[in-house]
N, C-alpha and C positions, 0 to 999 in steps of 0.2 A: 532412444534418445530422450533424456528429459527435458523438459522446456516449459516455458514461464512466458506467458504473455499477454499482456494488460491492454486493456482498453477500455475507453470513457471519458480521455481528456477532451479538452477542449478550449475555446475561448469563452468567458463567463462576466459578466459586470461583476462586483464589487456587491455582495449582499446575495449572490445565485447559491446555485447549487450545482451539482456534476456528482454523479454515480461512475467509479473506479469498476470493473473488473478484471480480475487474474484468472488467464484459464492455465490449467494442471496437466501437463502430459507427460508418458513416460515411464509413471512409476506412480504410486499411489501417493500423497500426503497427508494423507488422514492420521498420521501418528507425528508430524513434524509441527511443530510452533510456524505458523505465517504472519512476515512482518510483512507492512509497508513502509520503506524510507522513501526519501524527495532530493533533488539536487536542484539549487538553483542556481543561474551563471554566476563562477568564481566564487562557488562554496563548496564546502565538503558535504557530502552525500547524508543527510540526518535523519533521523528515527522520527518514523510517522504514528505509529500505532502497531499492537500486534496482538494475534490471537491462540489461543492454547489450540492443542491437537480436539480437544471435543467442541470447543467453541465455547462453554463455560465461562473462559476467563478474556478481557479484554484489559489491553493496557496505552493510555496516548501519554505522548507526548503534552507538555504542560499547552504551549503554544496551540496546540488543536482542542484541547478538553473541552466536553459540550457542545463542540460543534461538527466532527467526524464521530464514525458510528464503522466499526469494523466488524464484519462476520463471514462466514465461508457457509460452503453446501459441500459439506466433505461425498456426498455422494455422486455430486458432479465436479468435484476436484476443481470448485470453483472460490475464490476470495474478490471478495468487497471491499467497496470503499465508499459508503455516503458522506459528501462531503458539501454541508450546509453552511451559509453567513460567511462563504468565502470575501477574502483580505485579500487584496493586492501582495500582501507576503506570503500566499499560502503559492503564488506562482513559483511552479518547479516544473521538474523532471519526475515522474512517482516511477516508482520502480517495486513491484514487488518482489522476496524472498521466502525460503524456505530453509529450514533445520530441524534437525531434530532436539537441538535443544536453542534458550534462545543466547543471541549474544548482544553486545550496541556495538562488538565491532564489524562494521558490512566484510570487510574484508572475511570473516567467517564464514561468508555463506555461500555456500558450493552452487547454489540457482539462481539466478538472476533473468527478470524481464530484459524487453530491449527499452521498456518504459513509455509512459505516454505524460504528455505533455499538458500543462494547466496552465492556463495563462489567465487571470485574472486583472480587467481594468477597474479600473477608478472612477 
C-alpha cells in the first residue's frame, strides 16, 4: 500500500519557522519528482515547491522564493520542507505528492498526504 504522510505543521507567529516532513511507504520514490502544494480555506489546492528524483534540482513557487528550502533523503524515502519568515498567507493545508514526471495539475498525482496544517499569526 503506498502512502504519504506529512508532518511538522503547526501554530507559528508571523516571522517563525516550521520544518514540513513527508514520509514514503510502499514503493520506493527515488526516481518520482516530489511536490509540495498547500490548500487554504475556499482555494484551490497550489504549487508549493518541488524536487527532481536526485535532489539536484529545486523549483518554488514565486510567493515562497527565498524563504522555503525543499529537499528529500531518498534513502529514507523521506521530503522536506523548511519553511522560514513565514506570512500569515503562507497559512494552508501542505500536502505532499509524488510522479514520476512533474505536472501543476494536482489532480495528476496518483499520491497524496492526509496533509498537515500551518497556521500562521500575525
Amino acid at each position: 500500500q503506498v502512502r504519504l504522510e506529512e508532518s511538522g505543521g503547526g501554530l507559528v507567529q508571523a516571522g517563525g519557522s516550521l520544518r514540513l516532513s513527508c514520509a514514503a511507504s510502499g514503493r520506493t520514490f527515488s526516481k518520482d519528482v516530489m511536490v509540495w502544494f498547500r490548500q487554504a480555506p475556499g482555494k484551490e489546492r497550489e504549487y508549493v515547491a518541488r524536487i527532481s528524483w536526485s535532489g539536484a534540482m529545486t523549483y518554488y513557487a514565486d510567493s515562497v522564493k527565498g524563504r522555503f528550502t525543499v529537499s528529500r533523503d531518498n534513502a529514507k524515502n523521506m521530503l522536506f520542507l523548511q519553511m522560514n519568515s513565514l506570512k500569515p498567507e503562507d497559512t494552508a493545508v501542505y500536502f505532499c505528492a509524488a510522479r514520476e514526471v512533474y505536472s501543476t495539475n494536482p489532480d495528476d498525482y496518483p499520491y497524496w498526504g492526509q496533509g498537515t496544517q500551518v497556521t500562521v499569526s500575525s
